[in-house]
C-alpha positions in Angstrom: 128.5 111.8 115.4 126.1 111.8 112.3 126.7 115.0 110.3 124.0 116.4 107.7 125.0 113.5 104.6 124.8 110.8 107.0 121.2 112.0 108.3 119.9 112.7 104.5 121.2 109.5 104.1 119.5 107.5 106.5 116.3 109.3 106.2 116.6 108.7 101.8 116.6 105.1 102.7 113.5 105.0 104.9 111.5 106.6 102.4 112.9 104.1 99.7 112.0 100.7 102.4 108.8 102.3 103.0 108.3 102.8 99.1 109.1 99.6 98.7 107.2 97.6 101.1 103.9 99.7 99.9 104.7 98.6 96.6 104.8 94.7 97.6 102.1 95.1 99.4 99.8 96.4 96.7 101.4 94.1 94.3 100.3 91.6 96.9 96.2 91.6 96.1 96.1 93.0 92.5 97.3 90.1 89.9 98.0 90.5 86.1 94.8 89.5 84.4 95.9 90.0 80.9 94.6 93.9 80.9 95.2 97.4 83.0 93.1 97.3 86.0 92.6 100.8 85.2 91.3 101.3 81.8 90.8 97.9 80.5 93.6 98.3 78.0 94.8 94.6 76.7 97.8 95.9 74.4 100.9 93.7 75.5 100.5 93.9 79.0 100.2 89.9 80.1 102.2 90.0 82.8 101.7 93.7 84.1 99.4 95.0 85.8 98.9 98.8 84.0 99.5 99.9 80.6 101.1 102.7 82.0 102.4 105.0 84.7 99.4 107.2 84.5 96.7 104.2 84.9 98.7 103.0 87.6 98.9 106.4 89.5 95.0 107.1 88.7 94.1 103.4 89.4 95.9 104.1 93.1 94.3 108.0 93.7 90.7 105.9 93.0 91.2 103.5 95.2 92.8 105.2 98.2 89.5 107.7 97.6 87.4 104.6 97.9 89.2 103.4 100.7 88.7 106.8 102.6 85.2 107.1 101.7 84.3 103.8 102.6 83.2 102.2 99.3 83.3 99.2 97.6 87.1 98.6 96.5 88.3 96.9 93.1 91.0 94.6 93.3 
């Protein structure tokens, strides 16, 4: 029988599968271009695709708003 760890356990590693798989799959369309898809930024970022965490997270918020508002999406 599973006690309390076990259950944390399992669930801690769904969320991490899921985490990841939504990361491949985003990493899937967008491809490093030489600049942040965000802000345009071309400091040393060649074979990334943000500057940053914060241009990634606002680069995802606008285009899950897009998505649920049924606009034209930016890849």
């Amino acid at each position: 029988m599973a006690d309390e760890a076990d259950l944390a356990f399992d669930t801690e590693q769904r969320q991490l599968a899921m985490a990841l798989h939504a990361q491949r799959s985003r990493a899937s369309f967008l491809k490093p271009q030489g600049s942040c898809h965000h802000c345009g930024n071309e400091d040393g970022i060649a074979e990334r695709l943000f500057c940053d965490a914060d241009c990634a997270a606002d680069w995802e918020y606008e285009h899950m708003l897009r998505r649920r508002l049924g606009l034209a999406t930016t890849a």
